[in-house]
N, CA, C and O atoms as a GROMACS GRO file, in nm:
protein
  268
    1UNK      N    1  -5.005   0.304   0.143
    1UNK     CA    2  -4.869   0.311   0.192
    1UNK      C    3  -4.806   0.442   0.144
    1UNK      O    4  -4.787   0.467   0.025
    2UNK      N    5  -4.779   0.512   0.232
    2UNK     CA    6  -4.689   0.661   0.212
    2UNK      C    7  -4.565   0.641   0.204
    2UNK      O    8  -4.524   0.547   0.271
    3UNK      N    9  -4.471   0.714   0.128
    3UNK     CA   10  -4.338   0.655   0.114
    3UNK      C   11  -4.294   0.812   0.159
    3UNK      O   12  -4.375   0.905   0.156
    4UNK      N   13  -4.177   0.825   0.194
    4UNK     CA   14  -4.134   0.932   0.218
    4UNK      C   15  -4.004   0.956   0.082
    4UNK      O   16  -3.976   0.873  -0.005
    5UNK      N   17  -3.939   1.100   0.101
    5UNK     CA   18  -3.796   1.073   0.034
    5UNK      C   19  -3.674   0.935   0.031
    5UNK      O   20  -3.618   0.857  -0.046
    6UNK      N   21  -3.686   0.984   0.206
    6UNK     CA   22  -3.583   0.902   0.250
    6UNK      C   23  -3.577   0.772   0.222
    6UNK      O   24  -3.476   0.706   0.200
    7UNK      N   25  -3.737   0.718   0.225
    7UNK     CA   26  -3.752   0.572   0.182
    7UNK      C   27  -3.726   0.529   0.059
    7UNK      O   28  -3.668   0.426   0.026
    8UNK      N   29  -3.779   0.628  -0.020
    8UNK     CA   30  -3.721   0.614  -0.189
    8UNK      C   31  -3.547   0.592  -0.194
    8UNK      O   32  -3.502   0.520  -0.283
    9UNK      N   33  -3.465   0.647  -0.111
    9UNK     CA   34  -3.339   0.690  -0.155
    9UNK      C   35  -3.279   0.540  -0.096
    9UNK      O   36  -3.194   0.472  -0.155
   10UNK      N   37  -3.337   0.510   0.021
   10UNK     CA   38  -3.301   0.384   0.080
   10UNK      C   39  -3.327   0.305  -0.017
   10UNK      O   40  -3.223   0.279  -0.079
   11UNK      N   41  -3.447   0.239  -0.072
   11UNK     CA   42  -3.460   0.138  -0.186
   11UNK      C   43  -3.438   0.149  -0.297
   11UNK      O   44  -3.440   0.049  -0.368
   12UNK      N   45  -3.420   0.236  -0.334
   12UNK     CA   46  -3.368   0.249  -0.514
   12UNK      C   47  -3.260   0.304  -0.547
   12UNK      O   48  -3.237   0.425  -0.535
   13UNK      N   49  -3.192   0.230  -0.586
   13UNK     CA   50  -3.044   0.301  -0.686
   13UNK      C   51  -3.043   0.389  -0.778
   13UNK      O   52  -2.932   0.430  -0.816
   14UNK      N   53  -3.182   0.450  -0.847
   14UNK     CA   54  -3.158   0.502  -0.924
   14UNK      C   55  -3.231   0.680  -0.864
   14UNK      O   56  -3.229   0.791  -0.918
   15UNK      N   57  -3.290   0.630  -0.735
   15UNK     CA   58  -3.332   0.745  -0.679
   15UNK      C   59  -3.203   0.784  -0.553
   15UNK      O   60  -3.213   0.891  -0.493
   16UNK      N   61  -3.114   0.711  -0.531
   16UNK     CA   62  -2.978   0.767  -0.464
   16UNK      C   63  -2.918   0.863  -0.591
   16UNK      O   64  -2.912   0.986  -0.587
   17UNK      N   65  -2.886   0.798  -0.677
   17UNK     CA   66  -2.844   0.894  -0.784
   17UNK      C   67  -2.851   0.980  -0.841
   17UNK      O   68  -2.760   1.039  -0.899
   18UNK      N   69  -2.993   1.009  -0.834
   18UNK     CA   70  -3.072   1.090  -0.903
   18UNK      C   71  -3.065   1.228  -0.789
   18UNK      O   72  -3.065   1.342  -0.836
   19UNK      N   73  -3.056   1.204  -0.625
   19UNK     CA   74  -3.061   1.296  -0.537
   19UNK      C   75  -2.872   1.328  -0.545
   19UNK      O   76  -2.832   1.445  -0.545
   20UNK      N   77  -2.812   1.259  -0.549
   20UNK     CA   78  -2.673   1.283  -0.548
   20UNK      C   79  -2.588   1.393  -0.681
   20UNK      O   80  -2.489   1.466  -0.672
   21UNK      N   81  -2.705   1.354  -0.827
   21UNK     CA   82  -2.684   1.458  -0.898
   21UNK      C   83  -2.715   1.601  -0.856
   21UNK      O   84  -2.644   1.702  -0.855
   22UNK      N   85  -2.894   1.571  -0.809
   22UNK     CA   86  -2.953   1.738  -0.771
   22UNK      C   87  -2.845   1.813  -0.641
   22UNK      O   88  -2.818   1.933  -0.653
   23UNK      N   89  -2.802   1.754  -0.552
   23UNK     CA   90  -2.682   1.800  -0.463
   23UNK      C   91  -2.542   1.811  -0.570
   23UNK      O   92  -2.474   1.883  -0.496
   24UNK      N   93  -2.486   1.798  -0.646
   24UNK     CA   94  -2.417   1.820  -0.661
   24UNK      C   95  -2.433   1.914  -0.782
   24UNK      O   96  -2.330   1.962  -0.829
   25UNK      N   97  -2.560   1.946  -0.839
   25UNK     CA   98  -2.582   2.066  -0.961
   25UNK      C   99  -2.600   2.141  -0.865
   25UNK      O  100  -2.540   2.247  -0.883
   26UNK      N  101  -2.674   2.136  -0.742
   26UNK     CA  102  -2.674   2.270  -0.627
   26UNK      C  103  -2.544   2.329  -0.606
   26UNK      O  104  -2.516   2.448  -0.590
   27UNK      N  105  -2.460   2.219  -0.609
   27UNK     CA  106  -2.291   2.295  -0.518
   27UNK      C  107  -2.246   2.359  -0.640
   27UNK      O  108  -2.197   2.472  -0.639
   28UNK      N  109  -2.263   2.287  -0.748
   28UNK     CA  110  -2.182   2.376  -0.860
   28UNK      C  111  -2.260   2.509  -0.891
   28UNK      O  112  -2.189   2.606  -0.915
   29UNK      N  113  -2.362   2.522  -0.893
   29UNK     CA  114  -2.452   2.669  -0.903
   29UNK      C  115  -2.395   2.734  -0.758
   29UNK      O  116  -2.334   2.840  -0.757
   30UNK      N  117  -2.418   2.668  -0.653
   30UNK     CA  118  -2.399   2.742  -0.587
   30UNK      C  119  -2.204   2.843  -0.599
   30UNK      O  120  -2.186   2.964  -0.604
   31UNK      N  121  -2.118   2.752  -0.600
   31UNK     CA  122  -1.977   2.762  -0.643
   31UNK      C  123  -1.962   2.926  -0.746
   31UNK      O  124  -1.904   3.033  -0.724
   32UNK      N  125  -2.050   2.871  -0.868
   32UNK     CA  126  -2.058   2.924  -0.985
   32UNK      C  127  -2.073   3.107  -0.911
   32UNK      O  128  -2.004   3.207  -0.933
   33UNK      N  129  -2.190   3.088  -0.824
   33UNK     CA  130  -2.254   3.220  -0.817
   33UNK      C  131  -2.178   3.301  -0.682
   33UNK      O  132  -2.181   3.423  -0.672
   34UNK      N  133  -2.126   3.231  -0.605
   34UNK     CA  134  -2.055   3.261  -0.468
   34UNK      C  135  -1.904   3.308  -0.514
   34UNK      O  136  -1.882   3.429  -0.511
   35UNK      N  137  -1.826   3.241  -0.546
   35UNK     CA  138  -1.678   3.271  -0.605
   35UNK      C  139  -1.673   3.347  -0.704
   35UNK      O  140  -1.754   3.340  -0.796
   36UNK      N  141  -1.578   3.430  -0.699
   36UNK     CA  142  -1.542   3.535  -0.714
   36UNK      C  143  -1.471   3.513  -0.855
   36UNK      O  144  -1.373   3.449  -0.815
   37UNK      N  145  -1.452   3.524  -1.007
   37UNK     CA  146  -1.399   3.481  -1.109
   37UNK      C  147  -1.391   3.599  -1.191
   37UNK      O  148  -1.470   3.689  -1.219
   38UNK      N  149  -1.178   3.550  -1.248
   38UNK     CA  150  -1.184   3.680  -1.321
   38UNK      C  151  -1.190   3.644  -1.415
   38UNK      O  152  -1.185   3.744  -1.487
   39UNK      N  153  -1.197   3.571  -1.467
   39UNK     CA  154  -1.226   3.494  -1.617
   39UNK      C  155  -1.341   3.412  -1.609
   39UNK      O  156  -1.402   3.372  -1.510
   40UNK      N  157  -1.374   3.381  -1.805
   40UNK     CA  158  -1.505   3.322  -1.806
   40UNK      C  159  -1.477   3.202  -1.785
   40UNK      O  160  -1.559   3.151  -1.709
   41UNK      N  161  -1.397   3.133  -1.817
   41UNK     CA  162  -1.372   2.990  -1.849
   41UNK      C  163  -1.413   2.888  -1.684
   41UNK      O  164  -1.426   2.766  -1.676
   42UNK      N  165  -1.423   2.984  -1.579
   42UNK     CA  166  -1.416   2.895  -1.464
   42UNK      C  167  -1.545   2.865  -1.431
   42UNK      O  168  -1.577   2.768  -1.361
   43UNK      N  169  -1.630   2.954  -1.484
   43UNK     CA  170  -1.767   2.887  -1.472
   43UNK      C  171  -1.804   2.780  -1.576
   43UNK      O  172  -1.862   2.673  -1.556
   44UNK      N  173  -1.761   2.828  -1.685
   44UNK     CA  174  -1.789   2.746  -1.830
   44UNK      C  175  -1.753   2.600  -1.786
   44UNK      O  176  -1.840   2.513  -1.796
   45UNK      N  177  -1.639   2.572  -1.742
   45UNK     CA  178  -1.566   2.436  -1.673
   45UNK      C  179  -1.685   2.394  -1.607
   45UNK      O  180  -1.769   2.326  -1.666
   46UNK      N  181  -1.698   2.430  -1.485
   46UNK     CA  182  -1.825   2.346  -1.386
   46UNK      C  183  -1.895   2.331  -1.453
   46UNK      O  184  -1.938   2.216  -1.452
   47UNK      N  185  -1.963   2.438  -1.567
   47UNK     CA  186  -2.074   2.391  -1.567
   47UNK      C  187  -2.133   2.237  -1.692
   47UNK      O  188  -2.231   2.162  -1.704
   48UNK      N  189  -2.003   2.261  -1.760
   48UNK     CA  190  -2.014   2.123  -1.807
   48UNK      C  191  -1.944   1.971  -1.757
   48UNK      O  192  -1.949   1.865  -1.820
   49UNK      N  193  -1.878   1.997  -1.627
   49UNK     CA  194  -1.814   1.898  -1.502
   49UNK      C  195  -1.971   1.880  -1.484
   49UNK      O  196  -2.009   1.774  -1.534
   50UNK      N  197  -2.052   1.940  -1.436
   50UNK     CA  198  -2.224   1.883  -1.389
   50UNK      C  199  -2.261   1.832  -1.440
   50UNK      O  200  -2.303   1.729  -1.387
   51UNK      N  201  -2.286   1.847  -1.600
   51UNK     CA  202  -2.362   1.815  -1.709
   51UNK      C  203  -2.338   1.693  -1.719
   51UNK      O  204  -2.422   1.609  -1.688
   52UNK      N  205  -2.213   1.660  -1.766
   52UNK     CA  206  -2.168   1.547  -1.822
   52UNK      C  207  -2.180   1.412  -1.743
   52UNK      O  208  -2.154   1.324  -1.825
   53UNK      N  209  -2.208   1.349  -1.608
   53UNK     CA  210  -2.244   1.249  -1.580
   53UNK      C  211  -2.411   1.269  -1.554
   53UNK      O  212  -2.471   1.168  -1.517
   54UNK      N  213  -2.490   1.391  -1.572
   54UNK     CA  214  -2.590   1.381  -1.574
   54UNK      C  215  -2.684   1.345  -1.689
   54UNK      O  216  -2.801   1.307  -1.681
   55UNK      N  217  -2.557   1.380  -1.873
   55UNK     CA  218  -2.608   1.353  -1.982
   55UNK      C  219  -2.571   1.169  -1.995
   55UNK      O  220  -2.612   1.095  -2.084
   56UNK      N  221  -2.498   1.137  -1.898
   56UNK     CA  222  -2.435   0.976  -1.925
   56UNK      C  223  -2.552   0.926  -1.851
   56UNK      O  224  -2.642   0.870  -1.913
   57UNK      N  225  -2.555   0.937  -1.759
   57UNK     CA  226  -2.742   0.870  -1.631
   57UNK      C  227  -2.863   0.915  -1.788
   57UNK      O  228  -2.898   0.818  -1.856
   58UNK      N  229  -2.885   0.977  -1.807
   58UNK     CA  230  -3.038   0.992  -1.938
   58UNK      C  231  -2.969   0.893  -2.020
   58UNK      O  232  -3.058   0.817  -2.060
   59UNK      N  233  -2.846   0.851  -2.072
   59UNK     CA  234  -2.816   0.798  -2.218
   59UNK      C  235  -2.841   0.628  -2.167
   59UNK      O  236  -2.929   0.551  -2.206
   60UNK      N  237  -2.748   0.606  -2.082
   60UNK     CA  238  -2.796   0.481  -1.939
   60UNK      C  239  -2.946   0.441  -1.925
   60UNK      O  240  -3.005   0.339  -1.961
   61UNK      N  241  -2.985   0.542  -1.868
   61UNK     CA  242  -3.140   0.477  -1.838
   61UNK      C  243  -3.225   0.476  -1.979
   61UNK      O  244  -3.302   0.380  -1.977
   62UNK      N  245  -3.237   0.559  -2.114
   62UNK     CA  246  -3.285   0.501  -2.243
   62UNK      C  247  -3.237   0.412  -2.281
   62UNK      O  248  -3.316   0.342  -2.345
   63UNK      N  249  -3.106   0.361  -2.272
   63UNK     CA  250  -3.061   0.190  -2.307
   63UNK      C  251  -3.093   0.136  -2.236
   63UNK      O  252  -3.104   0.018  -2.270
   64UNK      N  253  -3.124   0.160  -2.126
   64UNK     CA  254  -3.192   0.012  -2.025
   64UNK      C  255  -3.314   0.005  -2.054
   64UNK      O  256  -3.342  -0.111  -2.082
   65UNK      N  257  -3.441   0.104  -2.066
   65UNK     CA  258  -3.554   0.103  -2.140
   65UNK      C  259  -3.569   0.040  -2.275
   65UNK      O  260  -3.661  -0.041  -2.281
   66UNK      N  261  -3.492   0.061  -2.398
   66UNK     CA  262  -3.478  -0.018  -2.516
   66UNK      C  263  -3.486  -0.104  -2.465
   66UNK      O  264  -3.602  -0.145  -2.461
   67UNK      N  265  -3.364  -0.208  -2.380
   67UNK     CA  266  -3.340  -0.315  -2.373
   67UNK      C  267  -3.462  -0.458  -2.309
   67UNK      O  268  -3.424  -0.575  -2.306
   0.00000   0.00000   0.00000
């Protein structure tokens, strides 16, 4: 049985999520590198706006593994 992406994203919750992070670390790189900034702080912002529900999903899925 061959599974495709799409089929993964359809049956698993944790593979919707997992594609919904990688799209949304794309927009912020992309953001980061496209816009035009006269200060540092506006990249510094996104780039820990990305981070941070992606470091909460790893802390999530090792407590569900412990458990």
């Amino acid at each position: 049985m061959q599974l495709s992406l799409w089929s993964l994203v359809r049956r698993l919750g944790w593979a919707k999520l997992i594609v919904g992070q990688a799209a949304r670390c794309t927009l912020v790189a992309v953001v980061v590198v496209t816009v035009p900034r006269l200060e540092r702080l506006v990249p510094q912002v996104l780039f820990w706006v990305a981070l941070v529900p992606t470091r909460l999903t790893v802390w999530s899925e090792r407590a569900a593994i412990r458990a």
